[in-house]
PDBQT receptor file of N, H, CA, C and O in Angstrom, charges set to zero:
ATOM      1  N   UNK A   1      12.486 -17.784 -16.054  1.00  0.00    +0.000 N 
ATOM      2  CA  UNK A   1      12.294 -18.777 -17.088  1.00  0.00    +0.000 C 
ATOM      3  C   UNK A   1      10.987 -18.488 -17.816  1.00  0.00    +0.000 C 
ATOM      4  O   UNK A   1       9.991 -18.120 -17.193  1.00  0.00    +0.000 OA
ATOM      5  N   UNK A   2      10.994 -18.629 -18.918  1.00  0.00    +0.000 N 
ATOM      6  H   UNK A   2      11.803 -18.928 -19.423  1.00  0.00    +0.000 HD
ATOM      7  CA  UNK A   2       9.899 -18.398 -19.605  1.00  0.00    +0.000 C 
ATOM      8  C   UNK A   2       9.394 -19.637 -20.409  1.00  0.00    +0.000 C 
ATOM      9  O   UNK A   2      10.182 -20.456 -20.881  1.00  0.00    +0.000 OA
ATOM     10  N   UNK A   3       7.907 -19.741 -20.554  1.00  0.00    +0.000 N 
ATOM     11  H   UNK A   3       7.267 -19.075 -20.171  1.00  0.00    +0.000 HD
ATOM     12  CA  UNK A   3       6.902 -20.546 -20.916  1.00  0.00    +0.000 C 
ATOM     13  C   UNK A   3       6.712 -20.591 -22.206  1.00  0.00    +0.000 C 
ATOM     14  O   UNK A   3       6.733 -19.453 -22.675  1.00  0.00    +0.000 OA
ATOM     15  N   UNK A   4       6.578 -21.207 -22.797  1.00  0.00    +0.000 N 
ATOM     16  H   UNK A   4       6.560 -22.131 -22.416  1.00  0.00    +0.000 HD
ATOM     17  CA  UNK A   4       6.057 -21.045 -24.330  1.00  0.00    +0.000 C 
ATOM     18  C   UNK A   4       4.293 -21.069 -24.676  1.00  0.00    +0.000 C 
ATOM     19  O   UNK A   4       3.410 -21.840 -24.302  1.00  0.00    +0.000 OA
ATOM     20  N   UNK A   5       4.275 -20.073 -25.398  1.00  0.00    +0.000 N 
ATOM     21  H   UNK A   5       4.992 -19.447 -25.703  1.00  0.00    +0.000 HD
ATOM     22  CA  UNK A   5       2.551 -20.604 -25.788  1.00  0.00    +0.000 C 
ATOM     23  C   UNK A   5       1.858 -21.751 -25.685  1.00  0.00    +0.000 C 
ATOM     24  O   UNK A   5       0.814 -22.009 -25.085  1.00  0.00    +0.000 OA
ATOM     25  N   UNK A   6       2.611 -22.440 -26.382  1.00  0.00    +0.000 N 
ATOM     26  H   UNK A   6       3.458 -22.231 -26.870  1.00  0.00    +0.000 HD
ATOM     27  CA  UNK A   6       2.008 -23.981 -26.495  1.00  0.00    +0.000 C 
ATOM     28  C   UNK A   6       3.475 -24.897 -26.367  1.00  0.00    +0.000 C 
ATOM     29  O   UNK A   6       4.600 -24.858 -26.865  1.00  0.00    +0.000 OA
ATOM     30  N   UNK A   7       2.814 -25.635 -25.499  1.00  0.00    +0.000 N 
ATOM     31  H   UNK A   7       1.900 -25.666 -25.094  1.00  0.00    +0.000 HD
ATOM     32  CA  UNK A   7       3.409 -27.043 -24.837  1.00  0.00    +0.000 C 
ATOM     33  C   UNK A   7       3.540 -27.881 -25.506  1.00  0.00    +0.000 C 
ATOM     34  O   UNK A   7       2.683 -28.076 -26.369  1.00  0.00    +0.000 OA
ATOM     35  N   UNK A   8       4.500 -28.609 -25.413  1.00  0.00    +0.000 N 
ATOM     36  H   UNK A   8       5.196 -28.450 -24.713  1.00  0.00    +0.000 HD
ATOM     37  CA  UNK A   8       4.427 -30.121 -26.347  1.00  0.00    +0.000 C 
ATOM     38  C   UNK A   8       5.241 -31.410 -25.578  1.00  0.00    +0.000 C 
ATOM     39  O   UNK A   8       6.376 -31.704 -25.201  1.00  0.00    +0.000 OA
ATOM     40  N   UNK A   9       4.343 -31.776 -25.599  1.00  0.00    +0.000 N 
ATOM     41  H   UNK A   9       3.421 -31.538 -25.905  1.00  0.00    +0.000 HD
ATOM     42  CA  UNK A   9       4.843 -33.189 -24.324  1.00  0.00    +0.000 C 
ATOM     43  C   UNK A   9       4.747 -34.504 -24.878  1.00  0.00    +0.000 C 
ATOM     44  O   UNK A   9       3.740 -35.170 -24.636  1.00  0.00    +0.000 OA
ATOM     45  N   UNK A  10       5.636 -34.948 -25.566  1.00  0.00    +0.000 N 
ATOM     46  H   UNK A  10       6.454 -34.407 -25.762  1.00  0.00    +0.000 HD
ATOM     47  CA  UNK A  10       5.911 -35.975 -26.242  1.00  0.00    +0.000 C 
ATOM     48  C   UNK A  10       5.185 -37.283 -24.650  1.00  0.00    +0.000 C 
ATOM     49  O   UNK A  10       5.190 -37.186 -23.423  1.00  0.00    +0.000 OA
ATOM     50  N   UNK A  11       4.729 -38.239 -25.542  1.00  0.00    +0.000 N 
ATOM     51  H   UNK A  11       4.725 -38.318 -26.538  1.00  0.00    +0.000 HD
ATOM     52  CA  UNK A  11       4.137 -39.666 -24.464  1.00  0.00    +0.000 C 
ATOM     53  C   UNK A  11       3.961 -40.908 -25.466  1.00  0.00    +0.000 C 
ATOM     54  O   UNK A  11       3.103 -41.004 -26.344  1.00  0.00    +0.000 OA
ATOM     55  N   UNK A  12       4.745 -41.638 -25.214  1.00  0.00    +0.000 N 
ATOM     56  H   UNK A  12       5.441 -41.561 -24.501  1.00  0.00    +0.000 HD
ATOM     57  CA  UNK A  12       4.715 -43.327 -25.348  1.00  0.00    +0.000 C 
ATOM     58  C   UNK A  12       3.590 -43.878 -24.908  1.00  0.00    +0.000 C 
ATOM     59  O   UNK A  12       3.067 -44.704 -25.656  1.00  0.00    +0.000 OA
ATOM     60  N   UNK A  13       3.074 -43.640 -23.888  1.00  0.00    +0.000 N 
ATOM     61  H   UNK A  13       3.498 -42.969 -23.280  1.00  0.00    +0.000 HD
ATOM     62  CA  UNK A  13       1.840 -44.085 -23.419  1.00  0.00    +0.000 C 
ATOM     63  C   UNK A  13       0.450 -44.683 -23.526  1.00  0.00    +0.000 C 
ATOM     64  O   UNK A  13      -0.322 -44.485 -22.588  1.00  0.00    +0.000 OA
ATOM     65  N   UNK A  14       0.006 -45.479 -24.694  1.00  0.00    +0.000 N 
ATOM     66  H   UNK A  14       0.633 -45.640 -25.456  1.00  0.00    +0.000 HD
ATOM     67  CA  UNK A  14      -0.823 -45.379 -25.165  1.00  0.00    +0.000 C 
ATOM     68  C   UNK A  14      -2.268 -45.873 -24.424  1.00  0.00    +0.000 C 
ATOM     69  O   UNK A  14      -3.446 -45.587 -24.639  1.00  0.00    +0.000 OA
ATOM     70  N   UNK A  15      -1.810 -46.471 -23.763  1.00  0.00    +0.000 N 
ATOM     71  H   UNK A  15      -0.853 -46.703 -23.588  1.00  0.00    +0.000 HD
ATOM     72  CA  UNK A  15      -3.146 -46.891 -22.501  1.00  0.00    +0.000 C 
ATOM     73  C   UNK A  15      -3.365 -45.229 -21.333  1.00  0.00    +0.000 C 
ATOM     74  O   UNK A  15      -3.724 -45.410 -20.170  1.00  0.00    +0.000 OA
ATOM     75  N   UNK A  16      -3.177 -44.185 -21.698  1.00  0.00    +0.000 N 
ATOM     76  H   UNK A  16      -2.885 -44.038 -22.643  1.00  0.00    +0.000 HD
ATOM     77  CA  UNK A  16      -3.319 -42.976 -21.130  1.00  0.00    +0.000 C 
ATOM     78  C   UNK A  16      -4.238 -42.506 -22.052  1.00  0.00    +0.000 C 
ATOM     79  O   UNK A  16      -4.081 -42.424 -23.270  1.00  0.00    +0.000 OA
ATOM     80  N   UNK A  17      -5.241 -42.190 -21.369  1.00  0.00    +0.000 N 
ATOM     81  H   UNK A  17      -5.368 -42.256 -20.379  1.00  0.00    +0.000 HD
ATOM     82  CA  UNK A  17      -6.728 -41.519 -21.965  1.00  0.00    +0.000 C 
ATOM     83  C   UNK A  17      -6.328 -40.238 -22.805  1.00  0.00    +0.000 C 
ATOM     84  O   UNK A  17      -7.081 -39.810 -23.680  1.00  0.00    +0.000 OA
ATOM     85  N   UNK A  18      -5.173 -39.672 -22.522  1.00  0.00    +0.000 N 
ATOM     86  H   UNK A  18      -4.562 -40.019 -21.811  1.00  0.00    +0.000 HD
ATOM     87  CA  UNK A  18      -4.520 -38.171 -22.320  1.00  0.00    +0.000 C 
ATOM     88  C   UNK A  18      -3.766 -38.220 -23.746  1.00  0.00    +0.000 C 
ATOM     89  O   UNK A  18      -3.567 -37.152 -24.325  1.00  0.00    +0.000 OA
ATOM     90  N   UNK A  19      -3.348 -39.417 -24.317  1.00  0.00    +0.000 N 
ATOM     91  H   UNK A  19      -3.509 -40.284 -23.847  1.00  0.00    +0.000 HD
ATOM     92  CA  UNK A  19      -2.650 -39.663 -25.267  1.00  0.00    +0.000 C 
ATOM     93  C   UNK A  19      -3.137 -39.733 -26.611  1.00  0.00    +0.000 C 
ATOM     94  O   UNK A  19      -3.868 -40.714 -26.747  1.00  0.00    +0.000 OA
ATOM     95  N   UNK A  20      -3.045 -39.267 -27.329  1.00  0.00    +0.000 N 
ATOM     96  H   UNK A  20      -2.451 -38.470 -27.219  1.00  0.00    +0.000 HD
ATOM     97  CA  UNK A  20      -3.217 -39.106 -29.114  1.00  0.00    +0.000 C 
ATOM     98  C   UNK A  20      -3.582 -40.037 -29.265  1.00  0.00    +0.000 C 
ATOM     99  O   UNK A  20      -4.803 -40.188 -29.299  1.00  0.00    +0.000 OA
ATOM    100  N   UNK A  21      -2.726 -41.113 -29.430  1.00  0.00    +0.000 N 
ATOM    101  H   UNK A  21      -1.734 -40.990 -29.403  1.00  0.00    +0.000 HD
ATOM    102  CA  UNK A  21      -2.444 -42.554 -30.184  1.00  0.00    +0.000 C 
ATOM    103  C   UNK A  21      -1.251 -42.427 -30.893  1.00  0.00    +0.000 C 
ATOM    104  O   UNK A  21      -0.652 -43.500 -30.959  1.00  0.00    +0.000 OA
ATOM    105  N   UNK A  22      -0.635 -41.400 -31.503  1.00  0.00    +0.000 N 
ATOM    106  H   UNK A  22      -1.121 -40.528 -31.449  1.00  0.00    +0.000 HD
ATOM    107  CA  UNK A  22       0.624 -40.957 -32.298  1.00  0.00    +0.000 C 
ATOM    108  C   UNK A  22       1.306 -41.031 -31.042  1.00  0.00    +0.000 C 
ATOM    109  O   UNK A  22       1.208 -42.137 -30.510  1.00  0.00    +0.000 OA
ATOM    110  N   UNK A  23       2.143 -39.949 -30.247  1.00  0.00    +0.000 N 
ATOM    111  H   UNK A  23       2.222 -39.051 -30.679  1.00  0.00    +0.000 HD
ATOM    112  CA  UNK A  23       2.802 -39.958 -29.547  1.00  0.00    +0.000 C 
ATOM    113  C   UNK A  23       2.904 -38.621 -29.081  1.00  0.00    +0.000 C 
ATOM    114  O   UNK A  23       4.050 -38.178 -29.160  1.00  0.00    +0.000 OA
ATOM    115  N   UNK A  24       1.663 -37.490 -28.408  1.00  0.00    +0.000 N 
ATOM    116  H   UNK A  24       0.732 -37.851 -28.344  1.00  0.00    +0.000 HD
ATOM    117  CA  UNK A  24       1.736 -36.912 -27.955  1.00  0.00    +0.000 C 
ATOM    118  C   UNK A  24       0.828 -36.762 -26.889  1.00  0.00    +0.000 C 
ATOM    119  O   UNK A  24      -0.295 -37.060 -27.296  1.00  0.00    +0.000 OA
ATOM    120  N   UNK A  25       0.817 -36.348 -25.406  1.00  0.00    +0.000 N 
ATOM    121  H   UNK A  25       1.729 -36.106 -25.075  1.00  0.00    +0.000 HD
ATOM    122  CA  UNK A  25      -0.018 -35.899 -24.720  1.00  0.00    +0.000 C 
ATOM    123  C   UNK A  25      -0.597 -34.405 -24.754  1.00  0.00    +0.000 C 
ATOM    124  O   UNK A  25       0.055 -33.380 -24.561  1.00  0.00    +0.000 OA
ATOM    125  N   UNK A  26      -2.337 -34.533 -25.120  1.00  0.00    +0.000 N 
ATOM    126  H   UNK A  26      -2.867 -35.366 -25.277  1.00  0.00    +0.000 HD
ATOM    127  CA  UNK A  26      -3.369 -33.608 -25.248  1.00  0.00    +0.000 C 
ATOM    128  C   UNK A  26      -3.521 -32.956 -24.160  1.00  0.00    +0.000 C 
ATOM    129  O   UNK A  26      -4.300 -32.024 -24.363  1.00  0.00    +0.000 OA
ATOM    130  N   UNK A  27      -3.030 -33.001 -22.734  1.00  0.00    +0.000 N 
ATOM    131  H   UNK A  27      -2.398 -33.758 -22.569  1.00  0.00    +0.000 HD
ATOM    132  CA  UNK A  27      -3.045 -32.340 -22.046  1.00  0.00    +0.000 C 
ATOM    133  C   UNK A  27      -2.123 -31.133 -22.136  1.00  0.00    +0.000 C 
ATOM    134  O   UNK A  27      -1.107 -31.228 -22.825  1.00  0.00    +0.000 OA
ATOM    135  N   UNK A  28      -2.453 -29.801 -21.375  1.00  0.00    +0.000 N 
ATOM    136  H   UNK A  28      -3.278 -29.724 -20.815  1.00  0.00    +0.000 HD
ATOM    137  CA  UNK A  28      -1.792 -28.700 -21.872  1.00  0.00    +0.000 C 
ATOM    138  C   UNK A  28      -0.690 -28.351 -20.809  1.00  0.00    +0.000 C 
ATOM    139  O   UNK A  28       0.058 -27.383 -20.949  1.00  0.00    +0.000 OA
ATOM    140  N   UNK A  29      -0.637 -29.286 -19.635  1.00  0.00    +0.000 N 
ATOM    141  H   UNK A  29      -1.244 -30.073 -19.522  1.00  0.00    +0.000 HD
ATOM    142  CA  UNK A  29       0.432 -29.500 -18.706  1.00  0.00    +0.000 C 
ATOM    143  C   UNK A  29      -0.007 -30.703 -17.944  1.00  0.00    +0.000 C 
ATOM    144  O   UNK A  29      -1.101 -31.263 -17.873  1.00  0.00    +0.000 OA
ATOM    145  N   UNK A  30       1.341 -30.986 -17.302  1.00  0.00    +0.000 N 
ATOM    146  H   UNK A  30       2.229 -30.532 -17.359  1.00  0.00    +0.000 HD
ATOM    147  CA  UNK A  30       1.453 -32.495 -16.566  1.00  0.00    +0.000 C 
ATOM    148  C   UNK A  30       1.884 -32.250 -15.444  1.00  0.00    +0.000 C 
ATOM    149  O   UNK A  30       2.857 -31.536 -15.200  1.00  0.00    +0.000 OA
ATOM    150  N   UNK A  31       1.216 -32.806 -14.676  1.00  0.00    +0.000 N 
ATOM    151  H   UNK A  31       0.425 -33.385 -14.874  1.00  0.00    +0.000 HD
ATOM    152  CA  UNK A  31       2.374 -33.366 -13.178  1.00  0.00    +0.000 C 
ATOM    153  C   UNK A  31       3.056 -34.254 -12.881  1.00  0.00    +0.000 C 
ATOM    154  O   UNK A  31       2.397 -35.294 -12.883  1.00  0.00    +0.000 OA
ATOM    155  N   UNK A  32       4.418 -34.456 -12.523  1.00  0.00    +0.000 N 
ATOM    156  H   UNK A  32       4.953 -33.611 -12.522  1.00  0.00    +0.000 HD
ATOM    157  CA  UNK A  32       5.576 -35.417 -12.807  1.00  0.00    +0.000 C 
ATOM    158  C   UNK A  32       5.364 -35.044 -11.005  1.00  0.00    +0.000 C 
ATOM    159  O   UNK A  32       5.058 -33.970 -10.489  1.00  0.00    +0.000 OA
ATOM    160  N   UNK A  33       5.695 -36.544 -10.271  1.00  0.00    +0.000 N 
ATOM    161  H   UNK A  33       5.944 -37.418 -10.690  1.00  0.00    +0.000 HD
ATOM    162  CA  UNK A  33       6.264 -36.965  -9.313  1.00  0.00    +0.000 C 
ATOM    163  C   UNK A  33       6.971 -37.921  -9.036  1.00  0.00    +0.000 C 
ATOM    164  O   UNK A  33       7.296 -38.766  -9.870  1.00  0.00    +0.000 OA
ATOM    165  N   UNK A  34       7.413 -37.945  -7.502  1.00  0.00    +0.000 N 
ATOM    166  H   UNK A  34       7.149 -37.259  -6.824  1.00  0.00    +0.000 HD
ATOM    167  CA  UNK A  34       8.367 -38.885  -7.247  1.00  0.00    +0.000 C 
ATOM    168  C   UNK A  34       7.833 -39.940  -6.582  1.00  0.00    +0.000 C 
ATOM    169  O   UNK A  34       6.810 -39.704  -5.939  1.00  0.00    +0.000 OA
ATOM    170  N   UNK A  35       8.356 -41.274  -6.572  1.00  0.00    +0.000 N 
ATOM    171  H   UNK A  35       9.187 -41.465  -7.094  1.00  0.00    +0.000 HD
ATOM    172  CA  UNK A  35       7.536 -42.121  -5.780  1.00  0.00    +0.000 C 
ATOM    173  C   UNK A  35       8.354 -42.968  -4.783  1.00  0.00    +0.000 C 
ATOM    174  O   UNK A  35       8.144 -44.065  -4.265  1.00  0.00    +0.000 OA
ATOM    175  N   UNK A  36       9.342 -42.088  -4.697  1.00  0.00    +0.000 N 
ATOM    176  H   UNK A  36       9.512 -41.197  -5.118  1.00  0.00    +0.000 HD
ATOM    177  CA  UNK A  36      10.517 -42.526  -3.612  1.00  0.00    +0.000 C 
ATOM    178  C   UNK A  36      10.797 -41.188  -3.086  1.00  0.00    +0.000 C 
ATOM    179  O   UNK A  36      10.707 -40.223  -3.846  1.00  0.00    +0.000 OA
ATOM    180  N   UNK A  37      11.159 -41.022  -1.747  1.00  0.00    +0.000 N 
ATOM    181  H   UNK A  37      11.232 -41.805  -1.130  1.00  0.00    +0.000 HD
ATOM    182  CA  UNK A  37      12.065 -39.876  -1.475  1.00  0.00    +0.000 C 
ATOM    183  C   UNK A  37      13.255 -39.402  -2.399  1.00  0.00    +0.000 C 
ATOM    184  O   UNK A  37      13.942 -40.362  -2.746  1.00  0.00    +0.000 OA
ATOM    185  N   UNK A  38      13.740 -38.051  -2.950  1.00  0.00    +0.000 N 
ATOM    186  H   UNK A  38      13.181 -37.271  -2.669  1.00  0.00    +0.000 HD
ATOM    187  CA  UNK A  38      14.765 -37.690  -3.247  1.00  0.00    +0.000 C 
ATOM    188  C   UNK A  38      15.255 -38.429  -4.572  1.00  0.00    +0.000 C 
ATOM    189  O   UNK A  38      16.420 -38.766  -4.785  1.00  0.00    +0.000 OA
ATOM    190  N   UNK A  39      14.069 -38.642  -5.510  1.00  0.00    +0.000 N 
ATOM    191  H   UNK A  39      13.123 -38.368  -5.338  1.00  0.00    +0.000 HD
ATOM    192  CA  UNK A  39      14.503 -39.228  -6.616  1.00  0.00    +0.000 C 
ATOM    193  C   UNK A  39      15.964 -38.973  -7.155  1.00  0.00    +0.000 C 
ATOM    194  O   UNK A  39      16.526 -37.883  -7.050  1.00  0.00    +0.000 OA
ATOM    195  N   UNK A  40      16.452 -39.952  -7.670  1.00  0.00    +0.000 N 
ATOM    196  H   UNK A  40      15.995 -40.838  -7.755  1.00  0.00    +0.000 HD
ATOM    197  CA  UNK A  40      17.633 -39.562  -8.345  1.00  0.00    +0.000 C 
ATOM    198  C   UNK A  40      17.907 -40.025  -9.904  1.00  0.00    +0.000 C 
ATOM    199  O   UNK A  40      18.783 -39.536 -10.617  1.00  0.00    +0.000 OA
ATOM    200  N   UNK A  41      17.063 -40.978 -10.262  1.00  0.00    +0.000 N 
ATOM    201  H   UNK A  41      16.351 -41.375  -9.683  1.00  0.00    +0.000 HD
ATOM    202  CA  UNK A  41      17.083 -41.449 -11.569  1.00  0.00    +0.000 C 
ATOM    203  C   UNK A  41      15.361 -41.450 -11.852  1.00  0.00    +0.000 C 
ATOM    204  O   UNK A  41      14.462 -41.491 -11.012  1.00  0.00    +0.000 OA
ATOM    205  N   UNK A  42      15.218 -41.360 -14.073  1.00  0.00    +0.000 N 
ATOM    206  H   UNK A  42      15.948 -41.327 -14.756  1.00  0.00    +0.000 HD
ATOM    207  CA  UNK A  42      14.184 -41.416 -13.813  1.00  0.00    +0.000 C 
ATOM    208  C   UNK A  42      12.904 -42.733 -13.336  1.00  0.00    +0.000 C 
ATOM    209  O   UNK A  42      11.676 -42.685 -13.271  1.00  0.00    +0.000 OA
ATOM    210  N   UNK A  43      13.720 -43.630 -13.120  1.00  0.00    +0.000 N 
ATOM    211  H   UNK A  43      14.718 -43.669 -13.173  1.00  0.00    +0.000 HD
ATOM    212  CA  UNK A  43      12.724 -44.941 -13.195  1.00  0.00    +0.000 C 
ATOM    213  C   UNK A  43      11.808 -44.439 -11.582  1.00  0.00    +0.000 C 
ATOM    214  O   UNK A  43      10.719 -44.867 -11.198  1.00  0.00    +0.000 OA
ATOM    215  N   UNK A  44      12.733 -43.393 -10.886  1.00  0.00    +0.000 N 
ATOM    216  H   UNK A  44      13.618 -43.046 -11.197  1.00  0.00    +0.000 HD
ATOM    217  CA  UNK A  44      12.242 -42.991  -9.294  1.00  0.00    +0.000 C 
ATOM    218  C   UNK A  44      10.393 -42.106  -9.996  1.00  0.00    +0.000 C 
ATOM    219  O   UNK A  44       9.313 -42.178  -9.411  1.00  0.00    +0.000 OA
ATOM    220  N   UNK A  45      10.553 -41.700 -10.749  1.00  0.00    +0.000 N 
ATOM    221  H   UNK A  45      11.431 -41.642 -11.225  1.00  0.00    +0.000 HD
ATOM    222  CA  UNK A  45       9.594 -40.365 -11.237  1.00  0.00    +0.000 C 
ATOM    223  C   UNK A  45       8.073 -41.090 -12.268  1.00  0.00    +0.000 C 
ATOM    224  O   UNK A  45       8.028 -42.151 -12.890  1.00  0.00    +0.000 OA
ATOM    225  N   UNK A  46       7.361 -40.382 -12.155  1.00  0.00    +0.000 N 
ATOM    226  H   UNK A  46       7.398 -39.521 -11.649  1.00  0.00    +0.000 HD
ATOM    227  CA  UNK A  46       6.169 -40.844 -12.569  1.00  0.00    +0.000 C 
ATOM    228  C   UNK A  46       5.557 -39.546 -13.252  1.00  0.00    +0.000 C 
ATOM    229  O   UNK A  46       5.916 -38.409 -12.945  1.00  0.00    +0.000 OA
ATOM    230  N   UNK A  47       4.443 -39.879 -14.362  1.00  0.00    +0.000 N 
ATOM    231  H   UNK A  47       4.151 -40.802 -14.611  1.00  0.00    +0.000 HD
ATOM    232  CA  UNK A  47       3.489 -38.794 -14.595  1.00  0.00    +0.000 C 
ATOM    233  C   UNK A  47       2.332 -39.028 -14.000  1.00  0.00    +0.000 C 
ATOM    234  O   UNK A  47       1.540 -39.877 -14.407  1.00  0.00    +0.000 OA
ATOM    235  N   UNK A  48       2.074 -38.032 -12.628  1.00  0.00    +0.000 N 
ATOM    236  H   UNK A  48       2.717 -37.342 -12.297  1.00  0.00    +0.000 HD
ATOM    237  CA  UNK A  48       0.782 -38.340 -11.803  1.00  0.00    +0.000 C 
ATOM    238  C   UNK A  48      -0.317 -37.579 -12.488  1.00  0.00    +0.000 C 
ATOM    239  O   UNK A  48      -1.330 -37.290 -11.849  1.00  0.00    +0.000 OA
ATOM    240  N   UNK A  49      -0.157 -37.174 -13.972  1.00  0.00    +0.000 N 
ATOM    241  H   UNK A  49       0.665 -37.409 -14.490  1.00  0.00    +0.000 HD
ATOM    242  CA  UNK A  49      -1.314 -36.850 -14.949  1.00  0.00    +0.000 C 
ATOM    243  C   UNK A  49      -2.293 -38.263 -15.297  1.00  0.00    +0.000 C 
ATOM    244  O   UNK A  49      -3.516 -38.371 -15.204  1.00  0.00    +0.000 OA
ATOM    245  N   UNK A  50      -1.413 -39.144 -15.668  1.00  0.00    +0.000 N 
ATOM    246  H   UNK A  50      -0.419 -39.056 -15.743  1.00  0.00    +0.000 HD
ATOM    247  CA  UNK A  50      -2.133 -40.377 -15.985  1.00  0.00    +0.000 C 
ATOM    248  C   UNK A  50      -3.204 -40.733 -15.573  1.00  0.00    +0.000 C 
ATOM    249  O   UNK A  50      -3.550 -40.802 -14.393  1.00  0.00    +0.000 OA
ATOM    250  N   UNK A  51      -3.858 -41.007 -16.582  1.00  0.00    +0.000 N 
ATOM    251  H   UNK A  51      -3.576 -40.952 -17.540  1.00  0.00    +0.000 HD
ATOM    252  CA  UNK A  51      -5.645 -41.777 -16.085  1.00  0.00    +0.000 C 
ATOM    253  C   UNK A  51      -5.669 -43.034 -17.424  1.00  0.00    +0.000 C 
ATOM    254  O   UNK A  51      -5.655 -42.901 -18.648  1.00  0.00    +0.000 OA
ATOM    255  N   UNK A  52      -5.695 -43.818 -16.854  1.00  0.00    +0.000 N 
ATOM    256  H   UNK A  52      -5.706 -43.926 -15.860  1.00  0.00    +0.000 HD
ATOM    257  CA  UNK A  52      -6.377 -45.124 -17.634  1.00  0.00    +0.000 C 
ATOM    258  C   UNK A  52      -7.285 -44.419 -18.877  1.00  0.00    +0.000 C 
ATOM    259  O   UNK A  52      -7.965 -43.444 -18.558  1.00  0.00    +0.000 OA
ATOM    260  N   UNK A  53      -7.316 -44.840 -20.159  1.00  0.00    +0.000 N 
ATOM    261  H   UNK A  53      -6.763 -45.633 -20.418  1.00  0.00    +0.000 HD
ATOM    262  CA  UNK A  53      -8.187 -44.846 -20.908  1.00  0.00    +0.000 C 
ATOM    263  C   UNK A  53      -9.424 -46.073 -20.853  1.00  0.00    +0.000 C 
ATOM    264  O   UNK A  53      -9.016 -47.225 -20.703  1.00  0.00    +0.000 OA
ATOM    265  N   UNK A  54     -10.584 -45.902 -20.944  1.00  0.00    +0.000 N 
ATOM    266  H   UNK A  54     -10.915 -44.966 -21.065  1.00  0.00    +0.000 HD
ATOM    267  CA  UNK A  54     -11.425 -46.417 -20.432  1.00  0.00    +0.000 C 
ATOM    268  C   UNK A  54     -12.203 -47.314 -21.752  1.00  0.00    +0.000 C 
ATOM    269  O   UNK A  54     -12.376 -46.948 -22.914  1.00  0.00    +0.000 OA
ATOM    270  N   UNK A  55     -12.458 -48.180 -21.305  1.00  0.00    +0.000 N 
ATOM    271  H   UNK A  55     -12.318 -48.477 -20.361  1.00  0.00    +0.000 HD
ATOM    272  CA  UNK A  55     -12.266 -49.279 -23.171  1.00  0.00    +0.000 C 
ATOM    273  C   UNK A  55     -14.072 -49.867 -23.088  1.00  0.00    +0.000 C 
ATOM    274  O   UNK A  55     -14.529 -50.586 -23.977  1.00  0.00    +0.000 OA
TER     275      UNK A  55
């Protein structure tokens, strides 16, 4: 599988420090986990990139 130069990770998120304000995350990769065993849908999955933006 191959990578692309540049990433683009669309995020709703706007209380994420990581986030534009438009709707993209500035980070250049993310970590997605699970917060149940053996996720099967996404409400199971999380972005463990997230950090509070700090006000």
């Amino acid at each position: 599988m191959s990578r692309p130069n540049q990433q683009i990770i669309q995020c709703s998120v706007k209380s994420c420090k990581y986030n534009d304000k438009v709707k993209y995350c500035t980070l250049e990769g993310i970590i997605v986990g699970e917060h149940v065993s053996n996720a099967k849908t996404k409400h199971e999955t999380d972005c463990m990139s997230f950090e509070p933006e700090m006000q």
